[in-house]
C-alpha positions in Angstrom: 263.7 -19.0 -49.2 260.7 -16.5 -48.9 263.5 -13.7 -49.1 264.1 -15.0 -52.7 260.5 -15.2 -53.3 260.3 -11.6 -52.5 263.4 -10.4 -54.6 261.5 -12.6 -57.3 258.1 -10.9 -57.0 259.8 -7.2 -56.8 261.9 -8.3 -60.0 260.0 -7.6 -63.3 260.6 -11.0 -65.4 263.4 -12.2 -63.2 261.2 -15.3 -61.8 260.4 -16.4 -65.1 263.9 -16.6 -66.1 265.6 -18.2 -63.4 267.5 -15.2 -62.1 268.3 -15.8 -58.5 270.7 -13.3 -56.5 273.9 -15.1 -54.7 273.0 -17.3 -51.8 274.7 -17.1 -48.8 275.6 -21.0 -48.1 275.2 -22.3 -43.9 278.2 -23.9 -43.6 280.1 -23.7 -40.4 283.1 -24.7 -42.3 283.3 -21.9 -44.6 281.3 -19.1 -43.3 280.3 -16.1 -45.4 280.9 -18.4 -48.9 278.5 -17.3 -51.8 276.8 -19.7 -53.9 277.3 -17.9 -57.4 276.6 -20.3 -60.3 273.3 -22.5 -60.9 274.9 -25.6 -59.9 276.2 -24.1 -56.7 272.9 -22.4 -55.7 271.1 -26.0 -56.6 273.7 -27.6 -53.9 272.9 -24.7 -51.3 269.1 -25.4 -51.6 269.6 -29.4 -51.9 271.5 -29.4 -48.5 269.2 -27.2 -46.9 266.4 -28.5 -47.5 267.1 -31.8 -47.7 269.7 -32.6 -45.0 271.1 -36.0 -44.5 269.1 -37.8 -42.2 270.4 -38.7 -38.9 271.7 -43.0 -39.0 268.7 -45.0 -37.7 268.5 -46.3 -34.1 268.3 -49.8 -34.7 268.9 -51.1 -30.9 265.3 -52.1 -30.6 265.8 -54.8 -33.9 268.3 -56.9 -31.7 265.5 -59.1 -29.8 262.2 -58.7 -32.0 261.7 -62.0 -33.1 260.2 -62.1 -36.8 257.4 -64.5 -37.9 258.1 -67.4 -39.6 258.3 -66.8 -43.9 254.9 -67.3 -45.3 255.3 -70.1 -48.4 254.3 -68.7 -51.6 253.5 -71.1 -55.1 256.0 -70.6 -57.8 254.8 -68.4 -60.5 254.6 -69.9 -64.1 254.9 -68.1 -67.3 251.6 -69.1 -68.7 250.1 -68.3 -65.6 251.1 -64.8 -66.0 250.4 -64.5 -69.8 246.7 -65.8 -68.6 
């Protein structure tokens, strides 16, 4: 990321525009692949920096024992027009 914000700031006009060079995409499945068009280098950024979190340890949630449900009034329609 701050190499392209360097290439950016050394390139007269080229932030401004959107010009970004080819991204070299971190995937251990495909290594060396180039991101070439917009949509690819949007994909490269999205899954870098936004990785798919890891799934949720929910062991803990087995035992906890919730309170009991707090009773609310029914809502009318002229009650929420007042």
């Amino acid at each position: 990321m701050w190499r392209l914000a360097k290439w950016a700031r050394n390139r007269d006009g080229a932030y401004e525009k959107g010009i970004t060079p080819s991204l070299k995409i971190q995937d251990p499945q495909m290594p060396g692949t180039l991101a070439e068009t917009v949509e690819q280098k949007a994909e490269a950024f999205r899954t870098a920096f936004f990785p798919k979190p890891p799934p949720a340890d929910l062991s803990d949630t087995d035992s906890f024992l919730y309170p009991q449900q707090i009773e609310f009034p029914a809502v009318t329609a002229q009650e929420i027009q007042e």
